[in-house]
C-alpha positions as CSV (number, residue, x, y, z in Angstrom):
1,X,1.5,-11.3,25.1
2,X,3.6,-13.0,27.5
3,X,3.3,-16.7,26.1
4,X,2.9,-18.6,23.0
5,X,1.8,-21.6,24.6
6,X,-0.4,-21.1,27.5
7,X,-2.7,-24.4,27.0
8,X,-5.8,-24.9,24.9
9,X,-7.8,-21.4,23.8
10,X,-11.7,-21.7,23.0
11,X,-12.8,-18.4,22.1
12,X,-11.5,-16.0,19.9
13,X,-10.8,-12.7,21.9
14,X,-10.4,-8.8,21.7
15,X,-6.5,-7.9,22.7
16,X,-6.3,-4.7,21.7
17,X,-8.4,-1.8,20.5
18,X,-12.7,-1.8,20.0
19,X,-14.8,-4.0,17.7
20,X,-15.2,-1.3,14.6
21,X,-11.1,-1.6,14.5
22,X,-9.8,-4.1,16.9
23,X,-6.9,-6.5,17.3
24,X,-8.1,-10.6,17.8
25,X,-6.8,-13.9,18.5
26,X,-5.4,-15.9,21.3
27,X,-2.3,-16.3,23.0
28,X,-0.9,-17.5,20.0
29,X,-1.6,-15.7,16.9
30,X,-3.5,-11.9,16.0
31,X,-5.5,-10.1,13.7
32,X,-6.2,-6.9,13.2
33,X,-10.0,-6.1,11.2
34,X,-11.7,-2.6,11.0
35,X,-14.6,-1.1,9.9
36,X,-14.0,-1.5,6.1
37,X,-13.4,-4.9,6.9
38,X,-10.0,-4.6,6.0
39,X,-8.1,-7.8,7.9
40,X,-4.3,-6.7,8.5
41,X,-1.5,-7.6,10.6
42,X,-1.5,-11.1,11.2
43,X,0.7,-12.1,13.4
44,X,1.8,-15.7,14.9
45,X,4.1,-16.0,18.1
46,X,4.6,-12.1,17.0
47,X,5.9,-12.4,13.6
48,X,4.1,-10.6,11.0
49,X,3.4,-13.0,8.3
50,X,0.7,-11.1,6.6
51,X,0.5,-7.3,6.4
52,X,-2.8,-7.5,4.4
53,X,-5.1,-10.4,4.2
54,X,-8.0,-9.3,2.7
55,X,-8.8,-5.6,1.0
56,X,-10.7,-5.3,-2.5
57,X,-9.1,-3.1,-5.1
58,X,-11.4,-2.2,-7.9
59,X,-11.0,-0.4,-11.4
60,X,-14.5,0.9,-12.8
61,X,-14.6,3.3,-16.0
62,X,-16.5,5.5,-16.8
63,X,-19.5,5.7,-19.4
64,X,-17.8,7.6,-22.0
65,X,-14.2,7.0,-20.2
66,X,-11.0,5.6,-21.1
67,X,-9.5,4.9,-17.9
68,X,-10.7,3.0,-14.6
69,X,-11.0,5.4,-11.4
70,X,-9.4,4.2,-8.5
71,X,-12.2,2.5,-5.5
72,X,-10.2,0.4,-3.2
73,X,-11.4,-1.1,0.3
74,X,-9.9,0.4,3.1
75,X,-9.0,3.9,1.9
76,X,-12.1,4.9,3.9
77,X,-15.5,5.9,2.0
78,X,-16.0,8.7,-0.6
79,X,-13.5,9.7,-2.8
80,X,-11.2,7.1,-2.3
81,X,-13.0,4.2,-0.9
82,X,-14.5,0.8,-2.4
83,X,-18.0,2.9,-1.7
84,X,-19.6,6.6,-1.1
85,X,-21.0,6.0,2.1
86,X,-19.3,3.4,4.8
87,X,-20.1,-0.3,4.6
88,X,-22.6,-1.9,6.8
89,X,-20.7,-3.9,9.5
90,X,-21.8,-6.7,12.0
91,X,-19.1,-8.4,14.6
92,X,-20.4,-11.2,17.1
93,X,-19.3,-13.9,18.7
94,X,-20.1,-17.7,17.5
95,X,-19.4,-20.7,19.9
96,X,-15.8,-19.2,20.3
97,X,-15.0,-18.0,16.4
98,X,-15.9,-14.3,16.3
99,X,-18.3,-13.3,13.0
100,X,-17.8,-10.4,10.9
101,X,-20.4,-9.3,8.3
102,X,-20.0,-6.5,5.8
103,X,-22.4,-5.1,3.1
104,X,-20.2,-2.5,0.6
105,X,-22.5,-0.9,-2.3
106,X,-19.0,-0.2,-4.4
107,X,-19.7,2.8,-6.1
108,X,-17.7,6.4,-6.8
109,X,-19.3,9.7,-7.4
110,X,-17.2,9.9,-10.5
111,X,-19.1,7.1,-12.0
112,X,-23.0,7.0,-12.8
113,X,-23.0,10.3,-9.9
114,X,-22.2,7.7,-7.0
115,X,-25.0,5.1,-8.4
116,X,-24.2,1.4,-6.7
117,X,-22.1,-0.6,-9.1
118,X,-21.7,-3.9,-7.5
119,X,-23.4,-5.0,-4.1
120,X,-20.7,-7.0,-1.6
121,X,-21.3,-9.0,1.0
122,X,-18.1,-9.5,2.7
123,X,-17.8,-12.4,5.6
124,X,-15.0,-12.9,8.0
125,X,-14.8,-15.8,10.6
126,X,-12.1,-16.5,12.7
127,X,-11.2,-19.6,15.0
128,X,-9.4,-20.3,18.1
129,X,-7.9,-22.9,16.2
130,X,-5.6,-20.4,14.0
131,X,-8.5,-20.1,10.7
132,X,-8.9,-17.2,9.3
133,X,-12.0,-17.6,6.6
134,X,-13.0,-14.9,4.1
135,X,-16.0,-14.8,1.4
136,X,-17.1,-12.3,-1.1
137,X,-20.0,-12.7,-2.6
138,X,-20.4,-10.1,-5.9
139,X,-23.7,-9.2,-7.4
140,X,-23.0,-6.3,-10.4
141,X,-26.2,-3.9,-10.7
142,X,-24.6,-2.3,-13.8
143,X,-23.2,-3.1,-17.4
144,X,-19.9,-1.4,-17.0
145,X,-16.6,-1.8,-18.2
146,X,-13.7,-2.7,-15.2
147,X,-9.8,-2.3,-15.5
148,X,-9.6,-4.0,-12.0
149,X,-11.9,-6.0,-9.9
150,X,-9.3,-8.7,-7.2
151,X,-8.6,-9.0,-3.7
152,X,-5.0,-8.2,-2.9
153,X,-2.9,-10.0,0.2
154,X,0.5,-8.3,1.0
155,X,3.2,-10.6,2.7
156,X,5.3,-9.3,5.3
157,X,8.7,-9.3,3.4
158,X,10.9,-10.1,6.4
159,X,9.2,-13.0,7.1
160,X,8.6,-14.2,4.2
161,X,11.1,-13.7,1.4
162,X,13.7,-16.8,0.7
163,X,11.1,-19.3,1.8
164,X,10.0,-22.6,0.3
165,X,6.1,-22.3,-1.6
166,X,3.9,-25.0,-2.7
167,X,1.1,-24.3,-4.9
168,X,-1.7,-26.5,-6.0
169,X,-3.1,-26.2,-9.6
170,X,-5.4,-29.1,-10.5
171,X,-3.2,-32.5,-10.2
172,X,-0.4,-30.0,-10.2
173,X,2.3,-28.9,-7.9
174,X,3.9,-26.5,-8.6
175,X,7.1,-25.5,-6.4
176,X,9.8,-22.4,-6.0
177,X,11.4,-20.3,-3.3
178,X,10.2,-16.7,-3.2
179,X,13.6,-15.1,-3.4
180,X,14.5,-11.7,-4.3
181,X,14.5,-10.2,-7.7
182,X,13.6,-7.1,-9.6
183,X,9.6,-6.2,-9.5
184,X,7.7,-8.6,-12.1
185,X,10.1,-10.7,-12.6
186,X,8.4,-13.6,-10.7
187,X,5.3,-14.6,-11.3
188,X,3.2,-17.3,-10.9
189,X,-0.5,-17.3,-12.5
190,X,-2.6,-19.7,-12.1
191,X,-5.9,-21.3,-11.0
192,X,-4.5,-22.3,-7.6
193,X,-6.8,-24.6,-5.4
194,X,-4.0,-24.2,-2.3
195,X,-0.9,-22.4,-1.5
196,X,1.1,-23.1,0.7
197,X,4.5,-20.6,2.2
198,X,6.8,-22.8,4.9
199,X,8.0,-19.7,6.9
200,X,10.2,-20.1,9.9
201,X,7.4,-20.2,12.8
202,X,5.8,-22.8,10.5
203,X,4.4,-23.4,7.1
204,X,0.7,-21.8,6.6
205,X,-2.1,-22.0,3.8
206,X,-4.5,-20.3,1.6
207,X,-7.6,-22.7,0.9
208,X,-9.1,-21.7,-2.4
209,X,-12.6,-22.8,-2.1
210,X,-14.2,-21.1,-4.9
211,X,-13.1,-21.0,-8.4
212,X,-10.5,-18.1,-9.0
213,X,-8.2,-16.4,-10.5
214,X,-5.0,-16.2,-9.2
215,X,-1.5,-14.3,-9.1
216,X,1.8,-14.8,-6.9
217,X,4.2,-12.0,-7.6
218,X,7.5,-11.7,-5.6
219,X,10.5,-8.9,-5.8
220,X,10.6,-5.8,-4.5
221,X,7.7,-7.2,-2.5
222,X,5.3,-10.6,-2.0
223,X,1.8,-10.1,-3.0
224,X,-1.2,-12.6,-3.8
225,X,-3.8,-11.1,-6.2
226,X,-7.2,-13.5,-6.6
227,X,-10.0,-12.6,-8.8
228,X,-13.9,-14.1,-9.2
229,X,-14.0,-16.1,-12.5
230,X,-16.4,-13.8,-13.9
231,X,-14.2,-10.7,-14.6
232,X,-12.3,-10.2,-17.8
233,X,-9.4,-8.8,-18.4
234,X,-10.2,-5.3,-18.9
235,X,-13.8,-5.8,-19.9
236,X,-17.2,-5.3,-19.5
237,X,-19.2,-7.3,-16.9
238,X,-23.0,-7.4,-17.3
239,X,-25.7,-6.3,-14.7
240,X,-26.5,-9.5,-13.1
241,X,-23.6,-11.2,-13.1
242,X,-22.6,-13.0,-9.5
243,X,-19.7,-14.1,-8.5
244,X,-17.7,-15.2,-5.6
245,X,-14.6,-15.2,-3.2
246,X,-13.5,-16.8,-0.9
247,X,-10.5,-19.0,0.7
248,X,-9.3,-20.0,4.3
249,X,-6.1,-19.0,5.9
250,X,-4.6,-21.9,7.9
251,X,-2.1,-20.6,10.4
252,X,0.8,-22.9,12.0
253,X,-0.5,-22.7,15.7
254,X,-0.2,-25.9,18.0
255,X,-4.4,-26.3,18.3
256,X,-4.5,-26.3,14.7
């Protein structure tokens, strides 16, 4: 990308690679979103601010079991993934934002013989304007015990560590600087409504709009871990149950 300012941008656009694992955006900032719909790599004026923006990392155990098994988005599908057989994935255009849509049966043939835990349906929008909007609406299809069950975001530590943060908890500020330390040492749990980092190409913010649970650690790394309301620590959620994600990523780009 030549220039970062190269006039008004309507339309969200491929840069690099295909639509099942592509790079979008606009002169001014990138994305990267694949198959798993897994959004990495965003970018603004080509600083990394975000290595990953949106990847579910689940826990379930086991009838019988002690320990959660490892089923994480974006480690593919099968033994590894967030489901036995790949997600279901739409990507189209909308009057300039381009539309992901994702359907994930999380499940892992070491629990229940592969049998669907928890139905996903994952959306992903993103603006010309520098938004970046995710949702994830659970529905559980199985009384089961979970160790694990959050989105995790993964801050690009170059970028990001030494800078100012705001954060929003009911009538609440709350304010720091993510500096250095040794890992778990800072934490910040709460039930943020907003979050805001001021890095050096501009400040940018995460727009809780659904109740959740939330986690800001910073040391060896800068990670952001949220969580639907429904799931306990550790504990058993009941077939049935729905809940959701979701939040909007505000970057500092000038049509913004």
């Amino acid at each position: 990308m030549s220039s970062w300012c190269s006039g008004r941008e309507f339309e969200v656009r491929l840069l690099s690679g295909n639509e099942r694992d592509g790079t979008w955006g606009t002169s001014e900032f990138e994305a990267r979103v694949n198959a798993m719909g897994v959004v990495r790599n965003v970018k603004v004026q080509g600083k990394e601010l975000i290595w990953q923006a949106a990847a579910l990392y689940t826990s379930p155990v086991p009838p019988g079991g002690n320990e959660g098994i490892r089923v994480v988005q974006g480690e593919g599908s099968g033994e590894r993934g967030l489901s036995v057989e790949p997600p279901t994935m739409e990507c189209q255009a909308d009057r300039g934002r381009r539309v992901w849509t994702f359907r994930h049966l999380v499940s892992s043939k070491k629990a229940l013989e592969g049998q669907p835990l928890c139905e996903v349906i994952q959306k992903i929008a993103m603006t010309p304007t520098g938004e970046i909007e995710v949702t994830y609406d659970c529905h559980w299809l199985t009384t089961l015990r979970w160790h694990g069950f959050s989105l995790l975001m993964m801050f690009a530590k170059e970028t990001i560590v030494g800078r100012d943060y705001v954060a929003f908890a009911g009538e609440r500020a709350l304010t720091g600087i993510l500096s250095p330390s040794a890992p778990g040492e800072k934490r910040l749990r709460e039930e943020l409504s907003q979050l805001t980092i001021r890095a050096e190409v501009g400040p940018f913010h995460f727009m809780f709009d659904a109740p959740c649970k939330t986690s800001l650690d910073w040391g060896a790394s800068v990670q952001l871990q949220v969580s639907p309301k429904v799931v306990p620590y550790r504990g058993i959620i009941d077939k049935g149950s729905r809940d959701r994600i979701a939040y909007r990523i505000l970057l500092p780009v000038s049509q913004q």
